[in-house]
N, C-alpha and C positions, 0 to 999 in steps of 0.2 A: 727359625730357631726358637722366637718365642711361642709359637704351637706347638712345640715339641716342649717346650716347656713345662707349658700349661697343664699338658698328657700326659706329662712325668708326674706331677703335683697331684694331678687330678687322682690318678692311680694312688699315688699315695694316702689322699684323701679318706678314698673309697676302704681303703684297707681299714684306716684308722675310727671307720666308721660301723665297720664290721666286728671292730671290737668290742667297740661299746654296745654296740647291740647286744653282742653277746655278754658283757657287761651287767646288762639293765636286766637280764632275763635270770641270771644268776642272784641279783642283788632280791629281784622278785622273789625268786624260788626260797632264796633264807628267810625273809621277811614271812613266807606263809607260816612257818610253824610258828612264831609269837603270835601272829594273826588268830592264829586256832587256839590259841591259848586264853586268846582273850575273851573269846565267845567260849571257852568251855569254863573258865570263870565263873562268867554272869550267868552260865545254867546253873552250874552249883551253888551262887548266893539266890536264885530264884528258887532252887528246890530247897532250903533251908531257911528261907525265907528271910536272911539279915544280913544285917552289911558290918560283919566283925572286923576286928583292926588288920587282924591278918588278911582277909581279902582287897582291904583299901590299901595295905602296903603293897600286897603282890600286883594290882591292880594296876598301881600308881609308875610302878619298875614296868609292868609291861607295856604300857601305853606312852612312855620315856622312849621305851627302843623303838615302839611303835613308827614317832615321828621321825627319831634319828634315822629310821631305813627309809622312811618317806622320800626323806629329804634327800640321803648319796640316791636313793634311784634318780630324783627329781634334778639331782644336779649332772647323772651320767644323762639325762634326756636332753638335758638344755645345752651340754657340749654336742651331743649328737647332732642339736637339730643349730649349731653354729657350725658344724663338718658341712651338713646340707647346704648351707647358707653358703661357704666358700666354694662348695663346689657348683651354685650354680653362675653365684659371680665369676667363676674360673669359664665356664662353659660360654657366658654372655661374653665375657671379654675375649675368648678363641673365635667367637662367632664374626663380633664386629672386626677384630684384627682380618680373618678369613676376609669379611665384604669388603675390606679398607683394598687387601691384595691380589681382591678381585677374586677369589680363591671360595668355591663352594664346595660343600660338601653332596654327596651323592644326593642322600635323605631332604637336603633342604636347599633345592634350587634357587636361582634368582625370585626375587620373590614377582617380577613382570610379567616369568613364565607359568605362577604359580594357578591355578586354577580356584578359581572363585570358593567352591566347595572347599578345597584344603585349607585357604584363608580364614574361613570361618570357625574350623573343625581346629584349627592353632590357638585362636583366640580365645575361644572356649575352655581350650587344654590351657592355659598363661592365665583365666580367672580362675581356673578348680585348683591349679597351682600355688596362686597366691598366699606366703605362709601368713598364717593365723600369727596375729600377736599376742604372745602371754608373758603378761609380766611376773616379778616377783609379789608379793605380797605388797599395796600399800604403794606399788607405782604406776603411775598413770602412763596412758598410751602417749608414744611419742609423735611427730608432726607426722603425716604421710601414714595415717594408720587411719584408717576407713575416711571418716567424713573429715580428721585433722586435717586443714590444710599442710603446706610447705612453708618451712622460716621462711620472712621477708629475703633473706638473703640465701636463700637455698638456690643452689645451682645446678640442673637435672645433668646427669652423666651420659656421655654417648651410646648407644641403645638403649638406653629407658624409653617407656611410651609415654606420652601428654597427647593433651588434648591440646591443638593448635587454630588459633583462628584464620581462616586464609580467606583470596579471594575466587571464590569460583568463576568457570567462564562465562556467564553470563552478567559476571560485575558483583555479584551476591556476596557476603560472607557467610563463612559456616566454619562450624568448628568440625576439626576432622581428628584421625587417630594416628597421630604421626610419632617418626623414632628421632631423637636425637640424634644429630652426627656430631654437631660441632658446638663449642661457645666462645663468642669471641668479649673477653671482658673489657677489653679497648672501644668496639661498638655499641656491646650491651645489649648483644641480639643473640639467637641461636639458630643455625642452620640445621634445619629438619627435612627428611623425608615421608611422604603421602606412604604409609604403611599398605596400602592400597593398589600404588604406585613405584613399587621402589625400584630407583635406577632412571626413573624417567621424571616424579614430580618433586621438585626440590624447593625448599621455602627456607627463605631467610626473614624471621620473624623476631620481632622483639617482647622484651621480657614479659610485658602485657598480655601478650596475646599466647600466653605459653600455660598451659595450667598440668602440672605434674600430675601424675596417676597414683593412686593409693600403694606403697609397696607391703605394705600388709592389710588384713583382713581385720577388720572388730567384730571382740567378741560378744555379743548382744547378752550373753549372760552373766559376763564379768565388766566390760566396758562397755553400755547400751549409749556414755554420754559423747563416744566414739564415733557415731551413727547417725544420717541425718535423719531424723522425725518427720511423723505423718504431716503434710500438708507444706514442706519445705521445696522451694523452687530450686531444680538444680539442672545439669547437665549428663543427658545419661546416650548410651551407645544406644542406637534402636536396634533393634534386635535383629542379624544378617545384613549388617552394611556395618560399614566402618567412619561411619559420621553420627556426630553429635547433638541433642535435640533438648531442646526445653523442656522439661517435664516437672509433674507433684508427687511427690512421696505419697504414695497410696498405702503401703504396710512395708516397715522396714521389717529387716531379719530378724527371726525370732531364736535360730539355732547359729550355731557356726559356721554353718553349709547352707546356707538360706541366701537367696536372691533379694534383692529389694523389689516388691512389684511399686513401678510408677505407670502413670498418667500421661503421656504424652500430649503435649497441645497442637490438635488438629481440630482442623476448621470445620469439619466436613462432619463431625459429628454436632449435635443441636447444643450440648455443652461446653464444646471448645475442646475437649479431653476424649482420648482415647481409651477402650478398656484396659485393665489393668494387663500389665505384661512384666515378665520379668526380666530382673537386669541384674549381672553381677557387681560388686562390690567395686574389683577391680574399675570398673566403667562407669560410676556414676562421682562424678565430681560438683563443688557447689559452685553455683551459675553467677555470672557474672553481673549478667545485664538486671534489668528492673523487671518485675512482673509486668504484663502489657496488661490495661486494661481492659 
């Protein structure tokens, strides 16, 4: 019943999404013609070469409505992209209910029987995914937005991804890329599965050993202090595995779509450090342990 739910919602969503598109495209099209007005304006006070009162009055009105369409386009974009937002939490929550009832969908088998190549080729699709966070004028990015950590008291929801510290079979620790199932606040621990693994490696890990994944992107050109900086120790995916590795900020992102290239520390090179590689957003978290010397 609650998949059939979600499906009814979900539909609804989409429609309600589809309006505002068309919304946003129409608010566009009126805004052009004051748009042209204002550049044919300034051609006219360039070809007369002065800035009479009449031009600063008309000026002043058209640059008024200017913002006011800015702004409804601006505010039909930020509903739309809260439609996005509900409908992928509608989809993460059909998904996890699905794996709770055992219940897969065609497209998206257990993920045990999943083929290495398609694991990688998801994770990729869930970093290019990741929505960008824009704020309003004047407010800062909130926790879980690029390099912000999570509140002290933040508590990751069942399907999110973190980075989980476990024990490998040979006694070792490492941090790996696992999903929430469970939190129990009476333990203070959270049962995760090996995202690698699922169905078969399951970790009951506490809050420590838990580090939440970024849910939005920072924007390097509106929030760069979002962002970890060149030469910063952190925790980053290496690149085609789903385990987590120490590495140095070698060039954060410079655009919105930009990777972080880091450094990884390996032995085997004469510096300790790897060449530069790139890493998404999503996947680079700040590191826990001390720099080794």
């Amino acid at each position: 019943m609650a998949l059939v739910s979600a499906d009814t919602r979900i539909s609804e969503l989409l429609s309600e999404l589809h309006q505002l598109i068309k919304q946003t495209q129409e608010e566009r099209s009126r805004s052009e013609h004051n748009l042209v007005n204002i550049q044919k304006t300034h051609e006219r006070m360039q070809t007369e070469n002065k800035i009479s009162p009449y031009y600063r009055t008309k000026l002043r009105g058209l640059y008024t409505t200017a913002k006011a369409d800015a702004e409804a386009e601006c505010n039909i974009l930020r509903r739309s992209l809260d439609k996005i937002a509900e409908i992928k939490s509608l989809l993460e929550e059909r998904r996890i209910a699905a794996k709770i009832a055992g219940l897969y969908h065609d497209s998206e088998p257990p993920r045990k029987t999943m083929r290495r190549g398609v694991l990688m080729t998801l994770l990729q699709q869930s970093a290019m995914t990741l929505p960008l966070w824009i704020g309003k004028p004047g407010e800062k990015p909130p926790p879980l937005c690029g390099a912000i950590p999570a509140s002290s008291d933040y508590v990751a929801k069942p399907g999110d991804k973190v980075a989980a510290r476990v024990k490998a079979v040979d006694g070792d620790e490492q941090w790996i890329l696992a999903e929430v199932v469970s939190y129990s606040h009476a333990a203070n621990k959270y049962e995760v599965d090996d995202i690698d693994e699922e169905g078969k490696e399951r970790h009951t890990l506490s809050r420590r050993r838990i580090i939440p994944l970024p849910q939005w992107k920072a924007n390097p050109e509106t929030d760069p202090e979002a962002l970890f900086q060149k030469d910063q120790l952190v925790l980053a995916l290496y690149p085609q595995t789903t385990c987590f590795y120490r590495a140095l900020i070698h060039t954060p992102p410079q655009r919105p779509q930009d990777d972080y290239s880091v450094l990884f520390e390996d032995t085997s090179y004469a510096d300790g450090y790897s060449p530069p590689l790139n890493v998404a957003q999503r996947y680079v978290v700040a590191c826990k342990e001390p720099k080794k010397k």
